[in-house]
C-alpha positions as CSV (number, residue, x, y, z in Angstrom):
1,X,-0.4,19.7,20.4
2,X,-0.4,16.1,19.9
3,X,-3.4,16.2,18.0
4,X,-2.4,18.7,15.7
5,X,0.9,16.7,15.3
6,X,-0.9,13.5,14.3
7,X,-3.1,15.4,11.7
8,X,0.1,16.8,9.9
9,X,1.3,13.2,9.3
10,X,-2.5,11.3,9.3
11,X,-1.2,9.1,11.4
12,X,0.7,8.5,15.1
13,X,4.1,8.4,15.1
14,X,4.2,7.9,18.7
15,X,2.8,4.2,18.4
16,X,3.5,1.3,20.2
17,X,5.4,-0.4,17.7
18,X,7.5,2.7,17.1
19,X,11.6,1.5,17.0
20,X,13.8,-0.5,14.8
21,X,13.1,-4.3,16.0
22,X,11.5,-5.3,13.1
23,X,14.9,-4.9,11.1
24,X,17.1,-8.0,10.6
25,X,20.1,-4.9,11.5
26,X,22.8,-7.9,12.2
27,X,25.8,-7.3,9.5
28,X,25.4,-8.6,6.5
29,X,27.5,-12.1,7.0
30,X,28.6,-11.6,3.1
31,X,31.5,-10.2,1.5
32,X,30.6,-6.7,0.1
33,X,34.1,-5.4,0.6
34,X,34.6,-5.6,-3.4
35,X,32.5,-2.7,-4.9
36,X,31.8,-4.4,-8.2
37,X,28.4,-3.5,-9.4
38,X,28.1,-6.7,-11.3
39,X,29.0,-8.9,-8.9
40,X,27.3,-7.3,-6.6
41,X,24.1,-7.6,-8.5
42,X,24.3,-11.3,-8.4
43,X,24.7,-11.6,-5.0
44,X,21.5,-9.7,-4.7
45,X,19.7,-12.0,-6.2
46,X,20.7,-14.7,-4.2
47,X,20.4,-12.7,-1.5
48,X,16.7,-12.4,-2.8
49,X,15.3,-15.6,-4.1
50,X,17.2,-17.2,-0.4
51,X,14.5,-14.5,1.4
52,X,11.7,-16.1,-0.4
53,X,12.3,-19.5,0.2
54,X,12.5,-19.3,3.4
55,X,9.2,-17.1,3.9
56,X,7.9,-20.1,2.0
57,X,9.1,-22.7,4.4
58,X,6.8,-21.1,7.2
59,X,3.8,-21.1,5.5
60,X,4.0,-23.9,2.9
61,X,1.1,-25.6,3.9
62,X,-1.4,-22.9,3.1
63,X,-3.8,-23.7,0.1
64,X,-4.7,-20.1,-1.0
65,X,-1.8,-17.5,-0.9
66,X,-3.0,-13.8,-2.0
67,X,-0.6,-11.1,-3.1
68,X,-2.2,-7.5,-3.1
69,X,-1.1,-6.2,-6.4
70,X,-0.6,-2.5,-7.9
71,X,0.8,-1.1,-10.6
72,X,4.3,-0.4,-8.8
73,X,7.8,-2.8,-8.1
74,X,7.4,-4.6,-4.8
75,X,4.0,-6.4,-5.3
76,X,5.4,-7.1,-8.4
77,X,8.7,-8.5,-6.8
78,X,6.0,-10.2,-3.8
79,X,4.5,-12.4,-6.9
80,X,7.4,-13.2,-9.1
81,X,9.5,-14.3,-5.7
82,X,6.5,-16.6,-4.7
83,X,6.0,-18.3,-8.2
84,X,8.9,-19.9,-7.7
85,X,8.2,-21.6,-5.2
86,X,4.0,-21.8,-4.6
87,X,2.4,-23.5,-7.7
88,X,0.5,-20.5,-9.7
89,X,-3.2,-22.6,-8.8
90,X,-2.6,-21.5,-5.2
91,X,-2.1,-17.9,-5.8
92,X,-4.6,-15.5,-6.3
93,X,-4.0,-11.4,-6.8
94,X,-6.4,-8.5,-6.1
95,X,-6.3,-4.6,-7.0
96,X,-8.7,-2.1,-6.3
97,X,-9.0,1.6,-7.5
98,X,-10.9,2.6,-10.3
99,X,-10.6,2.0,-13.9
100,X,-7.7,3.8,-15.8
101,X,-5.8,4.1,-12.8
102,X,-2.1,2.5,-12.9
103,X,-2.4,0.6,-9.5
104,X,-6.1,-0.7,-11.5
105,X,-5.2,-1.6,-14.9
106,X,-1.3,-2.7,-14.5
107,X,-1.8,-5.2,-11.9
108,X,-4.2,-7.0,-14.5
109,X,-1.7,-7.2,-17.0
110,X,0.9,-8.7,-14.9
111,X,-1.5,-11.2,-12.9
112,X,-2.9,-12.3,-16.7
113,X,1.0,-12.6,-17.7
114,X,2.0,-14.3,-14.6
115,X,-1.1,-16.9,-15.4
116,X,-3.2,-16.2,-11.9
117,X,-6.4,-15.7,-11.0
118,X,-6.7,-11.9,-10.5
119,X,-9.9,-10.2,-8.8
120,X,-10.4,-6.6,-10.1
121,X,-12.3,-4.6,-6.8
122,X,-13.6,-1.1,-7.9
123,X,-13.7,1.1,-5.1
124,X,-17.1,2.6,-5.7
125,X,-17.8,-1.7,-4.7
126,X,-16.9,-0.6,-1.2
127,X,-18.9,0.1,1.6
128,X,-18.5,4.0,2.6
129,X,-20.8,4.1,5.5
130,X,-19.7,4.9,9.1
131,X,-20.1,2.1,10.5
132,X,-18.0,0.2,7.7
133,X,-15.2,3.0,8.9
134,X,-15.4,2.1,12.6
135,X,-15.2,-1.4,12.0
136,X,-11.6,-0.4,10.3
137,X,-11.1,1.8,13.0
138,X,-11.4,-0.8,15.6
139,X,-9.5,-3.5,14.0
140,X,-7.0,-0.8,13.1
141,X,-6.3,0.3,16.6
142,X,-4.5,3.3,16.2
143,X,-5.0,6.9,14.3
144,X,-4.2,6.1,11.3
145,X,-5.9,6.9,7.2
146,X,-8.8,5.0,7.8
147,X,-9.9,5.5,4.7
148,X,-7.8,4.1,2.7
149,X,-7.4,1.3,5.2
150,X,-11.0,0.8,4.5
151,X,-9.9,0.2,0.8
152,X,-7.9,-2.5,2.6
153,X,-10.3,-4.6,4.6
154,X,-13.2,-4.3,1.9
155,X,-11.2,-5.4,-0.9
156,X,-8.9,-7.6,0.7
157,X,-8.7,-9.0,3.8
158,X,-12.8,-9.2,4.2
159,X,-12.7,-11.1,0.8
160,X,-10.8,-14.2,1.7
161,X,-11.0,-17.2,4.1
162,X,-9.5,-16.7,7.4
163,X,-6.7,-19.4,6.5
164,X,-5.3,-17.1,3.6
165,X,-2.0,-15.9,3.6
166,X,-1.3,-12.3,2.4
167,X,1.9,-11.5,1.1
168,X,2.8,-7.7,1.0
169,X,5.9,-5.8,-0.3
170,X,5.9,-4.0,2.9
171,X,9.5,-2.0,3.7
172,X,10.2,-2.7,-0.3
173,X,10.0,0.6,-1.2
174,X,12.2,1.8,2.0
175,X,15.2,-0.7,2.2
176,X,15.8,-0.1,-1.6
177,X,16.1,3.7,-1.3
178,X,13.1,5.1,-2.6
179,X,12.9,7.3,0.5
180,X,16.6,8.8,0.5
181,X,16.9,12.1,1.3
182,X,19.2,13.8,-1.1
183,X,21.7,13.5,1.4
184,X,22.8,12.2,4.4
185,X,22.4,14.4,7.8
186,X,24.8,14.6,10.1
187,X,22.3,16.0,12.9
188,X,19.1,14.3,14.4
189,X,17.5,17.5,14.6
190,X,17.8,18.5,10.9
191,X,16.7,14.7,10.1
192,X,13.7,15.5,11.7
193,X,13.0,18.4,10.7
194,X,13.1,16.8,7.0
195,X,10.9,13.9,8.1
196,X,8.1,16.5,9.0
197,X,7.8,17.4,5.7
198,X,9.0,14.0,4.0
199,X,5.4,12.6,6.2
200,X,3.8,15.2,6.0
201,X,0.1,13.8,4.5
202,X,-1.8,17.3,4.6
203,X,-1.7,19.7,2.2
204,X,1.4,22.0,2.6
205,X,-0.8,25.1,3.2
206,X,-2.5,23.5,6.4
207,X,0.2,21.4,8.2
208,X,1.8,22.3,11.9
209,X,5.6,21.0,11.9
210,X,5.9,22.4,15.0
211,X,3.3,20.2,16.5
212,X,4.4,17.0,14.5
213,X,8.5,17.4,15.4
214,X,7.3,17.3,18.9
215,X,6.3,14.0,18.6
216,X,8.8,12.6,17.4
217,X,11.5,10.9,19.6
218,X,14.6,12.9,21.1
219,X,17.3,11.3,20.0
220,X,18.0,8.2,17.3
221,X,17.5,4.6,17.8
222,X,21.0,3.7,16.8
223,X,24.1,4.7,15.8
224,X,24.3,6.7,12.2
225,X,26.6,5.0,11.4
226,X,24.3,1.8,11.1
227,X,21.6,3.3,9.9
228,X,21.4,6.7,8.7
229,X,19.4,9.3,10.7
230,X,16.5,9.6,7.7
231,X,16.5,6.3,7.0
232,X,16.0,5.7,11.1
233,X,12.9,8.1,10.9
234,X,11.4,6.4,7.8
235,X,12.0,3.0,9.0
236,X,11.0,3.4,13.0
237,X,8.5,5.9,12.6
238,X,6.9,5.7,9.4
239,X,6.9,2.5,8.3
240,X,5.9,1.2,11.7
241,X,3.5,3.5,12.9
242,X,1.9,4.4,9.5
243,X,2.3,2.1,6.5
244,X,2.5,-1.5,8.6
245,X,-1.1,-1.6,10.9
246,X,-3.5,-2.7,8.5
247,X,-6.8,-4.1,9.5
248,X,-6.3,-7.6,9.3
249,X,-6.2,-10.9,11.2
250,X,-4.8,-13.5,8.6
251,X,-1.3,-14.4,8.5
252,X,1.1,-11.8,6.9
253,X,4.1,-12.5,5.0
254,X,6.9,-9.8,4.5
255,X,9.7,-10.7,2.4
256,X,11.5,-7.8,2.2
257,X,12.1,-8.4,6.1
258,X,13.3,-11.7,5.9
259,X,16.6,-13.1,6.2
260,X,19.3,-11.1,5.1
261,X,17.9,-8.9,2.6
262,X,17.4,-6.4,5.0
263,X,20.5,-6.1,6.2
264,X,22.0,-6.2,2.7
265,X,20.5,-3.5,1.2
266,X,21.5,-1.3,4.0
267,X,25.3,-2.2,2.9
268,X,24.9,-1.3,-0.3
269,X,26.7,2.0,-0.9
270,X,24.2,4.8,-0.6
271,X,25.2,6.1,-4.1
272,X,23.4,2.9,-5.6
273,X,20.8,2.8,-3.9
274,X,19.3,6.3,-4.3
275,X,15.8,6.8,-6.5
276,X,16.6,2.3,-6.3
277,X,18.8,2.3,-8.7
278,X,20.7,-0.7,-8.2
279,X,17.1,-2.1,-7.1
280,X,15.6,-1.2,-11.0
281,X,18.8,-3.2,-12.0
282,X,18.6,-6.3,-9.7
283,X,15.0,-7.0,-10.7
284,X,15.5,-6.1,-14.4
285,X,18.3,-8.7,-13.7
286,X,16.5,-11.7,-11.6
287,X,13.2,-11.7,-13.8
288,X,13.4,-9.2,-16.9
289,X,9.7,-10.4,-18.4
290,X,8.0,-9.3,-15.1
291,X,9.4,-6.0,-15.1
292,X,9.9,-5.2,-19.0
293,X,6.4,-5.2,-18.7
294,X,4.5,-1.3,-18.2
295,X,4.6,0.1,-14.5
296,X,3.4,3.1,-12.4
297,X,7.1,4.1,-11.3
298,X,7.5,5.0,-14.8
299,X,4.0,6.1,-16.0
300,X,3.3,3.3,-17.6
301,X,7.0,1.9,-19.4
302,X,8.7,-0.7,-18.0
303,X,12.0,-0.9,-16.2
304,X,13.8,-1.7,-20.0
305,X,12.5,1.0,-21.3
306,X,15.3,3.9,-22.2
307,X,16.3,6.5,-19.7
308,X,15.1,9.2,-22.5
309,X,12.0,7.2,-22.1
310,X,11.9,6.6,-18.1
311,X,12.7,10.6,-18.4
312,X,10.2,11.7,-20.8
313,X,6.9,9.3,-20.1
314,X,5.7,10.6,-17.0
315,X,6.3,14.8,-18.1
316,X,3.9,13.7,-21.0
317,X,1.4,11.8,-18.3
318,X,0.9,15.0,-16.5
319,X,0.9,17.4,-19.3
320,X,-1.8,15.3,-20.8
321,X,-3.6,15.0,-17.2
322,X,-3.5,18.7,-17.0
323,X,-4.9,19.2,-20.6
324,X,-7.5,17.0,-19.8
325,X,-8.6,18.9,-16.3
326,X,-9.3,22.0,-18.6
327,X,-12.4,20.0,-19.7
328,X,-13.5,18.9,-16.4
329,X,-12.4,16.6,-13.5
330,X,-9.3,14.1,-14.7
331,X,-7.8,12.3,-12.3
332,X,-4.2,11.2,-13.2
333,X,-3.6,8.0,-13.9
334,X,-1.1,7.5,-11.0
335,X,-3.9,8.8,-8.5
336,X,-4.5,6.4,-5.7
337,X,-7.6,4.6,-5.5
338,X,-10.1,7.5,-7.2
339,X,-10.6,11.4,-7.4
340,X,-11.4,12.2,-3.4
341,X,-11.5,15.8,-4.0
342,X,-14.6,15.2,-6.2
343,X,-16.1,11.8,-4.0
344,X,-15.7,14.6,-0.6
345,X,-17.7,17.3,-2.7
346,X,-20.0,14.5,-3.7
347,X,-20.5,10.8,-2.7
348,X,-18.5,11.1,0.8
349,X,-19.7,14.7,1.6
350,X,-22.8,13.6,4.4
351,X,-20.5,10.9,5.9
352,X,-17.5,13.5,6.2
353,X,-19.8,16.2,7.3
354,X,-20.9,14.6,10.1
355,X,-17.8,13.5,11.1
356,X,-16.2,16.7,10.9
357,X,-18.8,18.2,12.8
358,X,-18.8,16.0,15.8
359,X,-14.9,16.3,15.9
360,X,-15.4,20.4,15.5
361,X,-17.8,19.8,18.9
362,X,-14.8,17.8,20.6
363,X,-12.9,19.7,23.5
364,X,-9.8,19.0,21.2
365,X,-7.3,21.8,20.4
366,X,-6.9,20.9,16.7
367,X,-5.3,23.0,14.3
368,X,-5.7,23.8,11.4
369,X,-9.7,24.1,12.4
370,X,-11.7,21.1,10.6
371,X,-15.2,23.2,10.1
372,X,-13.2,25.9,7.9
373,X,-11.0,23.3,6.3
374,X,-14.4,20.6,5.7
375,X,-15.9,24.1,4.2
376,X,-12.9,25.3,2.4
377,X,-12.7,22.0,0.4
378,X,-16.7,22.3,-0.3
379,X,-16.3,25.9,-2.2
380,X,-13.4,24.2,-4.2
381,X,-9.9,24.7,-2.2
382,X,-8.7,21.0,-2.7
383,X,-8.3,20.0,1.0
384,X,-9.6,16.2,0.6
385,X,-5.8,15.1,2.5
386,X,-6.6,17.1,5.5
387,X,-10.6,16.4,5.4
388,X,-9.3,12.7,5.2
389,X,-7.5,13.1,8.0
390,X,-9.3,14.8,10.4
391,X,-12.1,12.5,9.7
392,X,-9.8,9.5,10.6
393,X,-8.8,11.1,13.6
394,X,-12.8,11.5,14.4
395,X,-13.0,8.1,14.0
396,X,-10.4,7.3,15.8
397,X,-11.3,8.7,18.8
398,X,-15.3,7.3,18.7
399,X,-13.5,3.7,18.8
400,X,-10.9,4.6,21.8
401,X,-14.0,5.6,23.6
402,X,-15.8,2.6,23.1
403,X,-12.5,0.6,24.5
404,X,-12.3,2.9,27.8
């Protein structure tokens, strides 16, 4: 059952670091009794620019400071915040993916406008063997998407000095609202019965909810009314278990956890900051050129661009991504990393095979059943999430072996 849980989301969510103590969930100590937008928006940048400082403060001495940039608003945020305060000789930027990609080309506009040295890392670059994806798995240490962790460690953290210091917009996306359900539950249950599919990282057609809602805990961390049941799940489970253990050793720097910013945005009215509204307006706000400039949130426009335009932009991206897969394989341009339907069917296909096939030999009750899926995706059902996944979970349980 637990495996089968851990396949639906692609990664644990009964880790050890599962839980809320990474928040800064003290009340906010300032005044956001009057509900004026504007006002409101200026504290937030205080609120903001205070959070970097002080991230600064602990690692000032550090000669090389690397921000992992993409095509999206927190990296974004990450380097902006740190120019302030780290001279722009002392900060390098990296993206990987391949080219045409958002997360690929954006970043390299936005590193050339902020004036930093920017490293371009194209993921065919990477080292796909096994072992390269055991090394992951070990310094991983938990069942998580090892493949795109090996993204990670190859274009990242295996790329700069041990000394480095990574910054990483990590709980951005989250305390700003991006992952608001619609609205708020007044039940744990039907929380988490949203979460299941909110996490889900297979394909919708091979998922067990069942299986995953068992893993999840009984009853919340807190109170609702500190921190609302969905945003509990994201926050605890999610964001600890899932998007936070990447495979590194160098010192990390989080801003969006420092100080009071946490707590601040989790004031805010939940009205504002839904789909991050009041987050769009903050940063259009605090540093307009950075974010006037195109990003993936809106397919390529920036944050000034019109809300006809924010509206319209990314239909047209997908229309013309579907035109173009008439004529063969297209990957849209807000595709993460590559095409791994086609790199399964093709490049990856021996390496995924193989691991598919041991985990198929495993005494392991695993559904959905990874020979029929692994063979399902060959013949041209695109499964690659769930191949992915069960491949990780292979992986996964080579390297716990080797620890016992």
């Amino acid at each position: 059952m637990k495996a089968s849980g851990n396949i639906h989301f692609g990664f644990d969510p009964t880790c050890c670091d599962q839980g809320l103590s990474h928040l800064q969930l003290l009340q906010y100590s300032g005044d956001l009794k009057i509900r004026d937008r504007d006002k409101m928006l200026s504290q937030a940048e205080t609120v903001l620019n205070t959070a970097f400082s002080e991230s600064v403060e602990r690692v000032a001495e550090a000669s090389t400071h690397v921000v992992p940039l993409s095509g999206g608003l927190d990296s974004r945020t990450v380097l902006a915040g740190l120019l302030d305060h780290v001279p722009k000789e002392r900060v390098e930027t990296v993206s990987f993916g391949m080219p045409g990609l958002y997360d690929y080309e954006l970043s390299a506009q936005v590193a050339d406008f902020a004036g930093v040295e920017h490293t371009q890392v194209k993921v065919t670059e990477i080292n796909w063997s096994i072992e390269a994806l055991e090394r992951t798995a070990r310094r991983t240490g938990t069942y998580s998407q090892l493949f795109e962790f090996n993204v990670y460690r190859e274009s990242i953290y295996d790329r700069y000095p041990d000394n480095a210091v990574f910054w990483d917009g990590y709980m951005g996306d989250a305390l700003t609202g991006a992952h608001l359900a619609s609205e708020p539950f007044n039940e744990w249950e039907e929380a988490c019965e949203w979460f299941c599919e909110f996490s889900r990282f297979v394909e919708p057609n091979v998922g067990n909810p069942e299986a995953a809602k068992s893993l999840l805990p009984d009853k919340p961390f807190i109170n609702q009314s500190e921190v609302p049941y969905d945003e509990q799940l994201d926050y605890g489970v999610r964001q600890t278990c899932y998007i936070q253990p990447r495979p590194t050793e160098s010192t990390q720097i989080f801003p969006f956890l420092e100080g009071n910013l946490p707590s601040f945005m989790l004031a805010l009215p939940r009205q504002w900051r839904v789909d991050q509204k009041f987050f769009e307006d903050l940063l259009l706000q605090w540093k307009p050129s950075y974010f006037k400039l195109p990003t993936e949130t809106y397919r390529g426009v920036g944050l000034g661009a019109s809300k006809w335009r924010k509206w319209a932009q990314p239909r047209l991206v997908s229309r013309i991504h579907k035109f173009k897969s008439i004529f063969g394989n297209s990957i849209h341009p807000a595709g993460m990393y590559w095409d791994w339907n086609e790199q399964i069917r093709g490049d990856l296909r021996d390496i995924c095979e193989e691991l598919i096939i041991s985990l198929a030999n495993r005494e392991v009750n695993i559904s959905p059943d990874p020979a029929e899926v692994f063979e399902s995706h060959i013949h041209g059902e695109n499964l690659a999430r769930t191949v992915r996944a069960l491949c990780s979970y292979e992986l996964y349980l080579r390297v716990s072996n080797d620890h016992s």
